[in-house]
C-alpha positions, -999 to +999 in steps of 0.1 A: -627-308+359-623-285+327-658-279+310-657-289+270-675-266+244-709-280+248-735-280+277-741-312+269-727-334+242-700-322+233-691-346+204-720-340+182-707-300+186-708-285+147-674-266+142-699-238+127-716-236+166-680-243+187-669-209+167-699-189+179-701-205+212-664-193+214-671-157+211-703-155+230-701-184+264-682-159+288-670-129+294-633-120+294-614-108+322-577-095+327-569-107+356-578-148+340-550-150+316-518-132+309-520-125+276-551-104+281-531-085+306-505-080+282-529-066+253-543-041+279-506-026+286-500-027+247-537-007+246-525+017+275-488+025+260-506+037+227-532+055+244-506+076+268-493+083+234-526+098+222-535+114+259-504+136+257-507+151+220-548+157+229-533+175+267-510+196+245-536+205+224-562+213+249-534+233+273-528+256+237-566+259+228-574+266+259-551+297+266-566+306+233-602+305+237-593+323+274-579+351+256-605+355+227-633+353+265-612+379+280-612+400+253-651+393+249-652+403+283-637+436+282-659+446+256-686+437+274-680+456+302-681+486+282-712+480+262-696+477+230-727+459+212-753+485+222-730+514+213-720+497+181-761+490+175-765+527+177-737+535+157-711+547+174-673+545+155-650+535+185-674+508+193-677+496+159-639+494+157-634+478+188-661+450+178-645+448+143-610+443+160-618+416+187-631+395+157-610+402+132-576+398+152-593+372+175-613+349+156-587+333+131-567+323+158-594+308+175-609+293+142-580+273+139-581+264+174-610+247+173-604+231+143-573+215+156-602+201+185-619+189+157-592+168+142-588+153+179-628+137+182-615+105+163-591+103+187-615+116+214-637+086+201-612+060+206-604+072+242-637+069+252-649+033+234-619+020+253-641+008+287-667-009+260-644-025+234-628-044+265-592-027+260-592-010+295-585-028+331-620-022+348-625-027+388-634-063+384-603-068+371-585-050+394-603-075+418-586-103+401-552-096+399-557-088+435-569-120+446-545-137+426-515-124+444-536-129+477-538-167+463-498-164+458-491-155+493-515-183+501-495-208+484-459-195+487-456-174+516-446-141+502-424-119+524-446-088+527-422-068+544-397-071+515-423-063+494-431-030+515-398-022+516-379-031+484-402-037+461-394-075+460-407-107+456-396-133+477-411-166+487-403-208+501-401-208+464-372-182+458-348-176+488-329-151+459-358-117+458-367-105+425-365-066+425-391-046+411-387-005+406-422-007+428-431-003+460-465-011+471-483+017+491-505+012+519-538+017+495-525-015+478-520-037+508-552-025+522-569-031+489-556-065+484-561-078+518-600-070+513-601-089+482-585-117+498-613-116+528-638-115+502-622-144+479-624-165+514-584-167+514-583-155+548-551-159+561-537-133+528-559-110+540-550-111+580-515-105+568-522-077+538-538-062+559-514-061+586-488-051+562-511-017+558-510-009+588-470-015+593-474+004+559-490+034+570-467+038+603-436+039+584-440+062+558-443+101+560-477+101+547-497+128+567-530+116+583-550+139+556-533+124+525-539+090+540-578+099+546-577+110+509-565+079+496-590+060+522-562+046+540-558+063+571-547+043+599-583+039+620-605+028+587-576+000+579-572-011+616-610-015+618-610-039+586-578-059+601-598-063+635-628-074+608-609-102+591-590-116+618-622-119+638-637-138+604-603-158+597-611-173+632-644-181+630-640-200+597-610-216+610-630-229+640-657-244+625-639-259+593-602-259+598-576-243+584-581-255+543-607-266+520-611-265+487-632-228+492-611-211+521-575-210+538-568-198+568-534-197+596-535-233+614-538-212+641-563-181+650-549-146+654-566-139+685-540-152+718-568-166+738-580-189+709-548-200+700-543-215+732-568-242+728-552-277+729-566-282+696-540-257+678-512-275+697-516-312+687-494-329+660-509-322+626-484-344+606-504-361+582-509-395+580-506-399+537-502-426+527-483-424+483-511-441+460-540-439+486-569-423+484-578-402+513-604-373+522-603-339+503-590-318+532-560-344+528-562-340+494-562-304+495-534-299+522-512-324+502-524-301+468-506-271+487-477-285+502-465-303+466-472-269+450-445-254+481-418-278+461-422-303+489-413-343+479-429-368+505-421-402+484-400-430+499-367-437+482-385-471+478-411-459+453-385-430+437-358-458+430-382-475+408-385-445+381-364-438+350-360-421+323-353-436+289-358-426+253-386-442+234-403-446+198-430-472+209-422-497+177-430-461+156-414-456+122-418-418+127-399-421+158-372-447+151-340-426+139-351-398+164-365-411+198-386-389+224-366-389+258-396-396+284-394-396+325-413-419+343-429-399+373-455-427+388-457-465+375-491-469+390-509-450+382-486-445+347-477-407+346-451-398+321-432-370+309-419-367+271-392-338+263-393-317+231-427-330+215-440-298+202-410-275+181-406-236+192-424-225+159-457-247+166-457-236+203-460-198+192-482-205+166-503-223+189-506-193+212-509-169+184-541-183+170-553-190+207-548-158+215-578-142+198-602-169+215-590-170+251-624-165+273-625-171+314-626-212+320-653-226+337-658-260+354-684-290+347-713-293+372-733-329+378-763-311+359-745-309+325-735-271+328-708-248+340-695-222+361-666-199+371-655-193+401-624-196+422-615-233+420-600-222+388-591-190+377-573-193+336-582-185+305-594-212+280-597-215+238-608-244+220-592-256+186-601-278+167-577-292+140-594-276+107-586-239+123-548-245+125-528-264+098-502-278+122-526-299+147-536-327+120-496-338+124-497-326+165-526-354+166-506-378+143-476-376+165-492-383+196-512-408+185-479-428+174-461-419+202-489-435+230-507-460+206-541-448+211-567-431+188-568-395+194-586-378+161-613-358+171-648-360+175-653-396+186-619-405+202-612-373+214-621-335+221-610-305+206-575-290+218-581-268+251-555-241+250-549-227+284-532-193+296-531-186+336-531-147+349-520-138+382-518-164+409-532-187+374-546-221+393-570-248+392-577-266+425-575-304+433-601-320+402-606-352+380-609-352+346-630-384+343-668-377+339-680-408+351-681-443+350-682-462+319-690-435+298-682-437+259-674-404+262-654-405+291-620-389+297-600-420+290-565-400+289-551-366+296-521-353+270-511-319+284-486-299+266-466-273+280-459-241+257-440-220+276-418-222+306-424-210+338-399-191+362-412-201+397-445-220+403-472-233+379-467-279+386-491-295+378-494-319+411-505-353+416-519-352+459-524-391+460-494-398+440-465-374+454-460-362+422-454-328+412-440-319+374-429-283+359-433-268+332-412-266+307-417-256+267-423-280+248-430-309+270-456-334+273-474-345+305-493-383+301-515-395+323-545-427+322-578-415+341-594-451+336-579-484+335-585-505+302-623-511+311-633-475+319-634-478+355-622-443+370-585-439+392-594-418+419-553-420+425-551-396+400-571-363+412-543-337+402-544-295+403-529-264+386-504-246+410-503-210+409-480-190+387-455-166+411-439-154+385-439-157+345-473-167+321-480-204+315-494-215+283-505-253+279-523-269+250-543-298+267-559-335+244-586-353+259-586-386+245-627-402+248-626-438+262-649-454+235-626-448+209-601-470+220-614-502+214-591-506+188-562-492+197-564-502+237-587-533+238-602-541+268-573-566+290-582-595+303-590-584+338-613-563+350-588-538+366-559-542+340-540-510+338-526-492+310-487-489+310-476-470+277-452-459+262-434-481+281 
């Protein structure tokens, strides 16, 4: 579950604090959210610009101050200052020439040096003003597309080869004027081992290897790089001996790890263990364990549909106003993707220009999301790896009516600070995801999450649903859309049906813009039914 802007209560949160809080919580990394990684390529392009006027400079001022040392040098050699001292006319000529013909040149040298420090300045403040990709970074991109081989089973070998990205998701590659070398494979198979993704890193690393045989490389450029064929084969017997172990003692996915269903090793995989049915069991709109849950997490984020025709001949799409005035001459068309639990789609809510306004004024906010702990704090880690701002309606003029609309539209109470949250803008990097989570707190709670409105800002080329395990369910994104969803039924009590998770993103950036509706302001709007387990169906 996403963490809100406080530690604790976040509805007594002062707008004053939530901006400083914004600025300050966490740290911002490239590799989190796309946008960031888009700023430090803006950052680079102008700074190649200024790299190459400073190199042509430097080249010029230094054949310049070479010449005026030579010249020095010469004169040196043949004493010119002591015979100048004692008075001697050749040597005072000499001495008088060397400066005279020498120095302007190399006056105005330097000052042309001079007139580079600002530049110099801004070159060098790049690591500390956050404008320049750092190794951490690097670390994060890196695990993300280790996390997207995970998921979609990248073919490596086109990759090696072509430059191409091709997965279950895309039998049609995507060409790319790069080819990854055999320092990349090897580096991103290591993060992968480290990030606990170890079946990525088995076969990264393999694809080193394969890299390393195939190309002309000698053995000395490779050992220059740190890639030489004995260092990476030792690191691939490393991992593939850790991939096994893991996958012995806690199977081949949790929430933490992934691994091959079976080992590398021949011997292992033998084991009778490896070679039994694993066809699960799921059961649509049950609850089951969070291996299951995880496993089904992956295979809906492959594209892969396990409902009956019985429960998919049930849904439908229709257009809707739900008895709105605002709505009546111009209905929402919505798609109903699960009946119980309700999950709904609505098409075209939010309009192009408030979508790019939205991510404008986000933009400037985005710091690395964290998740909420039993103990009333946070962390980061790898369960969820995006980039998160908070807005809250006084710092953009258009949410007041965004908030308006989506009240009418579902009939609840969604104005913020005791029927709802601020608006969580979210923007997912390489390999983007958030593992299998809830977004109820907790029973009963006044504060509970009562509803989730997530709206998509952007579209997304290949990956990036947003999947319901329990339910079957997986939805795209698509700009502009709106994704509904009850946590609670009409007296608070939490669905456990509707655990859901953030796929990663193969290819394009995913912008959302996310409303947490609170439970305890809906008594009006949503009154308690009269049974205990009534559920909510609406817009219907």
């Amino acid at each position: 579950m996403a963490h809100s802007p406080s530690k604790f209560s976040w509805q007594i949160l002062s707008r004053r604090n939530l901006d400083l809080f914004v600025k300050v919580r966490w740290s911002q990394l490239l590799g989190q959210g796309f946008v960031h990684l888009q700023r430090s390529n803006e950052t680079d392009v102008e700074a190649i610009g200024r790299y190459l006027v400073i190199n042509s400079i430097g080249e010029k001022s230094l054949q310049r101050i070479s010449r005026y040392l030579v010249s020095w040098s010469g004169l040196e050699l043949s004493n010119v200052g002591e015979g100048a001292a004692s008075g001697h006319p050749l040597h005072i000529y000499a001495l008088t020439r060397h400066v005279a013909l020498g120095w302007p040149a190399l006056e105005t040298t330097l000052t042309r040096l001079h007139n580079q420090t600002k530049e110099m300045e801004w070159a060098v403040s790049r690591s500390t003003s956050g404008r320049c990709a750092t190794k951490e970074d690097l670390s994060q991109v890196s695990a993300g597309m280790a996390r997207l081989h995970d998921f979609y089973s990248l073919n490596l070998t086109m990759m090696r080869q072509h430059g191409a990205l091709q997965s279950c998701l895309n039998d049609e590659p995507v060409y790319s004027s790069l080819q990854p070398t055999a320092r990349d494979f090897h580096q991103i198979g290591m993060e992968a081992a480290s990030n606990h993704i170890f079946n990525s890193g088995v076969d990264f690393l393999a694809a080193a290897l394969d890299a390393i045989e195939t190309t002309n490389t000698t053995h000395e450029e490779h050992q220059n790089i740190g890639t030489d064929f004995s260092s990476v084969q030792k690191d691939y017997k490393t991992v593939t001996k850790m991939h096994d172990q893991v996958l012995e003692r806690k199977g081949p996915r949790t929430k933490k790890h992934s691994t091959r269903s079976r080992p590398v090793d021949r011997k292992l995989a033998k084991k009778k263990k490896y070679h039994r049915s694993k066809e699960s069991l799921f059961t649509i709109g049950k609850v089951g364990s969070e291996k299951e849950s995880v496993n089904q997490y992956w295979r809906l984020c492959r594209g892969e549909d396990h409902r009956p025709v019985k429960i998919k001949s049930q849904l439908y799409c229709r257009y809707v106003n739900n008895g709105s005035p605002l709505f009546l001459i111009g209905p929402l068309k919505m798609e109903i993707h699960s009946l119980d639990p309700y999950v709904i789609t609505i098409e075209d809510f939010l309009h192009p220009n408030e979508r790019s306004k939205i991510i404008n004024r986000a933009s400037v906010n985005l710091e690395t999301s964290s998740t909420f702990r039993g103990n009333g704090g946070s962390e980061v880690g790898v369960q969820r790896t995006s980039s998160t701002a908070w807005l809250w309606e006084y710092q953009l003029s258009l949410l007041p009516n965004l908030t308006h609309r989506m009240q009418e539209i579902t009939g609840t109470y969604a104005k913020e600070h005791f029927a709802a949250e601020a608006y969580q803008v979210l923007n997912y990097g390489v390999g983007g995801h958030y593992t299998v989570h809830h977004d109820a707190i907790s029973k009963g709670m006044v504060y509970n999450r009562f509803a989730t409105i997530f709206m998509y800002l952007t579209d997304v080329e290949k990956g990036g649903l947003t999947v319901f395990p329990w339910l079957g369910v997986g939805i795209e994104p698509r700009a502009g859309r709106v994704l509904v969803w009850y946590n609670t039924d009409k007296a608070g009590n939490r669905d456990d049906r509707l655990e859901h998770g953030a796929c990663p993103v193969l290819l394009g950036s995913k912008w959302a813009i996310n409303k947490w509706l609170h439970y305890g302001g809906q008594y009006k709007a949503i009154p308690c039914g009269l049974t205990v387990d009534e559920k909510i169906n609406q817009p219907l």
